[in-house]
N, C-alpha and C positions, 0 to 999 in steps of 0.2 A: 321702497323696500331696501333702502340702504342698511338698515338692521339685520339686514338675512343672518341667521348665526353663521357661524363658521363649522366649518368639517372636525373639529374636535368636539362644540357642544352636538352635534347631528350622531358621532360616534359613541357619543356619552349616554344621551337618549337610550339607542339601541343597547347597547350595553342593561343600564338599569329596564330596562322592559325585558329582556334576555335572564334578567336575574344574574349577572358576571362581571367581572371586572375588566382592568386593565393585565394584573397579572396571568392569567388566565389569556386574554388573547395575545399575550404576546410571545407566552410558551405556544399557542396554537397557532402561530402566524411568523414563528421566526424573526420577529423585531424584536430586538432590545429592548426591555421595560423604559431604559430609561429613556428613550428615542422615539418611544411610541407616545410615553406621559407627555413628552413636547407637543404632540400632535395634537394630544387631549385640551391641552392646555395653549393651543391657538395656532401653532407650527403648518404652514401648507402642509397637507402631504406631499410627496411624491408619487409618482406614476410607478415606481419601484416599490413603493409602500402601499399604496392601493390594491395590486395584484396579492400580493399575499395577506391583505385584509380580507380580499371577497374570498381568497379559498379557506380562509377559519370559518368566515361569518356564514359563508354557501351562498353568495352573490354573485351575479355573474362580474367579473371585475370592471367591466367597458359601463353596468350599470354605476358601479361603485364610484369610479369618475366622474359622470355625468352627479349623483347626490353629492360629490366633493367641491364639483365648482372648476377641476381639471380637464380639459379637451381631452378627452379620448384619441388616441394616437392613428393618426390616419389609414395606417393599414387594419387598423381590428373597424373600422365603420361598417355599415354595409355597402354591399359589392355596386351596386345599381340602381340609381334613383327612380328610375324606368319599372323596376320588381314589383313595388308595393301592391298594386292591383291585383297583379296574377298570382302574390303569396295570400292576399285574406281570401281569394276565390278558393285558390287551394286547402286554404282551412276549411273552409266553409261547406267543402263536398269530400274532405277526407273527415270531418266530426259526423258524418251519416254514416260511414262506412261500419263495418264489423270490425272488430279488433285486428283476425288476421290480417284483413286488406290494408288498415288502417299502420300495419307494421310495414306492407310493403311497401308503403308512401313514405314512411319515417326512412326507410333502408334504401328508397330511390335517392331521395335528398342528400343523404349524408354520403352517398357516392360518385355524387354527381361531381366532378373534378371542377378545385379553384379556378377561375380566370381573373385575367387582368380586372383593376375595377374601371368602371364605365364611365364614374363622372368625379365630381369633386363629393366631398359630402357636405352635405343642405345644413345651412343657418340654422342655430337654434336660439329657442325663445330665453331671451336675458332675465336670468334668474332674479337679478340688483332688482328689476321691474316689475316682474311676475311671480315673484319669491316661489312656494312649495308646486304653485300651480304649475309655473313654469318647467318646473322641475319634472314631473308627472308626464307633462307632454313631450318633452323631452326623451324620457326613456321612452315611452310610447312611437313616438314619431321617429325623430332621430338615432335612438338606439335598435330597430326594429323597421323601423318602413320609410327611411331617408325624409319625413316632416311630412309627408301625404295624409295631411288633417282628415278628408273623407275616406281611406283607407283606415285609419284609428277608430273613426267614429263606427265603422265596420266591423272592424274586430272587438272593439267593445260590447259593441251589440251581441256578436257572437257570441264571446267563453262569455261575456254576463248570464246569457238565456236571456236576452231582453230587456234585463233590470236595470242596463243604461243606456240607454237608448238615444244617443245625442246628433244635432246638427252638426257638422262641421263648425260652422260660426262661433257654436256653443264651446266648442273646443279649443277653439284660436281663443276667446275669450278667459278659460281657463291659465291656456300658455301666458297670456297678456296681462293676469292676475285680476282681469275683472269681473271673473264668476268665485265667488266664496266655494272653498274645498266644502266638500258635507262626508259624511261616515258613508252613504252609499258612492260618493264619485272615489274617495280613495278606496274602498272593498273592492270597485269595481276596476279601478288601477290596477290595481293588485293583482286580482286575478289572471286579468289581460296580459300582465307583466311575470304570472308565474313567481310571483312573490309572495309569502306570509303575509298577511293585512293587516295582523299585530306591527311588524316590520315596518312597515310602510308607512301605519300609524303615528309610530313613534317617533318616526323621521319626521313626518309633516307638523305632528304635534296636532293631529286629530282625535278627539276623542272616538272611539268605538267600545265604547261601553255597551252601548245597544246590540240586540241578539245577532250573531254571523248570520250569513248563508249558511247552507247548509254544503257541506266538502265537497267540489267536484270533479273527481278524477279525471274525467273527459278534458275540462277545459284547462286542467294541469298540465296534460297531455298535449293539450291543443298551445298553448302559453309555449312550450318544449320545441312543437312545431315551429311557431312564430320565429322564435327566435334561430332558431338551425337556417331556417329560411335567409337570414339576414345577410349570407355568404353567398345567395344566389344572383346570377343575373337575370334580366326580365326573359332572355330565352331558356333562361334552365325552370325557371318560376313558369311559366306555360308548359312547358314538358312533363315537367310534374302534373300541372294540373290534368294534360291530355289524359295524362295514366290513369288519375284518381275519374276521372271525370268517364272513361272507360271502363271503369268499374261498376258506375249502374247502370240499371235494368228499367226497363218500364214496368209502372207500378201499376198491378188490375183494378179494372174501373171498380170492382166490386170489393176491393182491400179493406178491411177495418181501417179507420186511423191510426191505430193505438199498435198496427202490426208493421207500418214503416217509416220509413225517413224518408219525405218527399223535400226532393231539392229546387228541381226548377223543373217548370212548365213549359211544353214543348207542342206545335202542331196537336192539340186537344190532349197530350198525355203529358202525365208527369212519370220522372226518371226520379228513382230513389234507389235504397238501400232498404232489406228488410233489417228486422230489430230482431236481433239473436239472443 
């Protein structure tokens, strides 16, 4: 994969799929036309230049890095390699909830006070290698749940609804560039990632001609969680969970299906959410 483009033709992409130019992002981004056309035109970016690319483009910028080829700067990683389990559990029982509950989990999280971080942040898979694959699991893994391949293949499954449903193995193999990207594994990126799939497309050089999903708010929603979580450590990621996880009810032996959100299976009962 020694041909990976460069972070100028990746911004060019986006750009021409965007419908806009170079003029244009650079009155919305505060760079110099003439300093940003360097960029276009093969110039590393900067770490000072990526930040105010992702807030023209509405990227989170730590992603914008990670599509650039540039290490994300050690204090924006995530907090604790230990988290990832107890942040996709967390999704996974606050996506059953009602809305209001569902805000009171958003508003635990974003209160819960920074700590120190817990480890180093985790290897990621070499782009040169694994070209857009690597890339993908990268934000996935590394930008979001410190490289915890079976937490990814989790939260895929989740904001997808099932439509990607992958091994672990299957994933590392993506990172490793030995599974071919397809229009459902980048839509489902995407999603996962809280990202436009047009976007994602255009970067990877996928085509997605073929018909979308159809918009789903919830796992927007859920993608928004993912990533808030990324500042947690594994005891604030349990804390949370406790909350959400105290939030259901057991669900009547005699319930429609179709009236709630059954989570898990407990001593003959299941614990859910009704559907409001």
């Amino acid at each position: 994969m020694a041909d990976h483009p460069n972070f100028g033709e990746l911004l060019t992409r986006l750009l021409n799929q965007r419908r806009s130019d170079v003029a244009w992002l650079s009155s919305a981004s505060g760079i110099p036309e003439a300093e940003l056309r360097a960029v276009v035109l093969g110039t590393p970016p900067s770490s000072r230049q990526l930040d105010a690319l992702a807030s023209a483009l509405g990227f989170h910028a730590e992603d914008l890095h990670v599509i650039a080829g540039v290490p994300v700067p050690e204090a924006r990683t995530p907090r604790d390699p230990a988290a990832a389990s107890g942040t996709v559990s967390l999704v996974k029982i606050t996506m059953a909830l009602p809305p209001d509950q569902r805000a009171r989990i958003h508003r635990l999280v974003d209160e819960l006070p920074r700590e120190l971080r817990v480890g180093p942040s985790a290897p990621a898979y070499d782009r040169q290698r694994g070209g857009f694959g690597a890339t993908l699991v990268n934000l996935l893994c590394g930008n979001r749940l410190q490289n915890s391949v079976p937490s990814a293949a989790k939260a895929l499954a989740l904001l997808t609804r099932g439509r990607v449903h992958l091994a672990a193995s299957t994933i590392n193999g993506i990172g490793q560039g030995r599974v071919p990207l397809t229009p459902e594994l980048v839509t489902g990126f995407a999603v996962t990632l809280g990202m436009p799939p047009s976007d994602l497309a255009a970067v990877t050089g996928v085509d997605l001609s073929e018909p979308s999903w159809p918009a789903d708010p919830l796992a927007e929603e859920m993608a928004g969680l993912l990533w808030n979580c990324r500042r947690l450590t594994a005891d604030q990621a349990q804390h949370a969970y406790d909350a959400a996880n105290s939030m259901l009810v057991a669900v009547p032996e005699d319930a429609p299906e179709e009236d709630w959100n059954r989570v898990h299976h407990q001593h003959g009962t299941w614990w859910g959410a009704p559907r409001r």
